[in-house]
C-alpha positions in Angstrom: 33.4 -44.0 -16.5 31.3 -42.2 -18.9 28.1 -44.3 -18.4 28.3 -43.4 -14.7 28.7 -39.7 -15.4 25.5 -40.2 -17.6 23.9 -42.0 -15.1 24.6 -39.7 -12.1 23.6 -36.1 -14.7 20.1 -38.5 -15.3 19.7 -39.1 -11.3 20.1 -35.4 -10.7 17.3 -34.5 -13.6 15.1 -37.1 -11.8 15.4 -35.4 -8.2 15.4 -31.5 -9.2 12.6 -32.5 -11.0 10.7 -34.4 -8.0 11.9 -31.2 -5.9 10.4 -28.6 -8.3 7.0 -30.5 -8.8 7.1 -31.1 -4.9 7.1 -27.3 -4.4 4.6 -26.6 -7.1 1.9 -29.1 -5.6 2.8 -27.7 -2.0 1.7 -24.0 -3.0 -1.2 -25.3 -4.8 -2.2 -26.9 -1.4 -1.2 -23.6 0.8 -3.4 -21.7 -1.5 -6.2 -24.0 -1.6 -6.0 -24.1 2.1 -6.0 -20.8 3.1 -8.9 -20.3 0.3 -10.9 -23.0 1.9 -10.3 -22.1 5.3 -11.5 -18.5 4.5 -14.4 -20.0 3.1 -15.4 -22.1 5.9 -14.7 -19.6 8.5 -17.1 -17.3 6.8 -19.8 -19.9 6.4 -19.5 -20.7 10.2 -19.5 -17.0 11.2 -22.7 -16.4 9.0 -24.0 -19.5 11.0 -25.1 -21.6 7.1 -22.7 -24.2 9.0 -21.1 -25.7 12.2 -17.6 -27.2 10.8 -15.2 -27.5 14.0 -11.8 -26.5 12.6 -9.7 -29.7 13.5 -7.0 -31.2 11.6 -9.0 -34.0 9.6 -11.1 -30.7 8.2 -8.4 -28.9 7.2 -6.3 -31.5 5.0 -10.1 -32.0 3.7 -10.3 -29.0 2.8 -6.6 -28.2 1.9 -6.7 -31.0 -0.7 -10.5 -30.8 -1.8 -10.8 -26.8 -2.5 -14.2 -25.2 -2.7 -15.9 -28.8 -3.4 -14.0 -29.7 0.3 -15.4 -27.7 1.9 -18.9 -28.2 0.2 -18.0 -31.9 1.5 -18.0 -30.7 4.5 -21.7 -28.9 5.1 -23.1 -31.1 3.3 -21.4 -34.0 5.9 -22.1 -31.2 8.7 -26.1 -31.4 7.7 -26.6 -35.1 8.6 
């Protein structure tokens, strides 16, 4: 009875902590995203690039940062 009780209090540590790095690693892709995104819309409005916006681009660039999006006109160049 006890061992279960230890086992189930351990189970629940595992998940909250999966849940709370989960949210930390979604804002720090929401951030980098709308960063990037800014970034990239301002490099195609100034015309130093032609990156179309599609979905591929934007988990590049949601996951990559600044050095995404440098991935990108670079890749856009060629």
């Amino acid at each position: 009875m006890l061992a279960e009780l230890i086992l189930l209090f351990f189970l629940f540590l595992a998940i909250l902590l999966v849940v709370k790095i989960g949210f930390v690693i979604i804002k720090y892709l929401v951030a980098n995203a709308i960063v990037g995104l800014i970034i990239l819309g301002f490099t195609n409005w100034i015309g130093l690039s032609n990156v179309p916006l599609t979905a591929l681009n934007v988990l590049v660039v949601a996951i990559g940062g600044i050095l995404g999006v440098i991935a990108l006109i670079v890749i856009s160049w060629f």
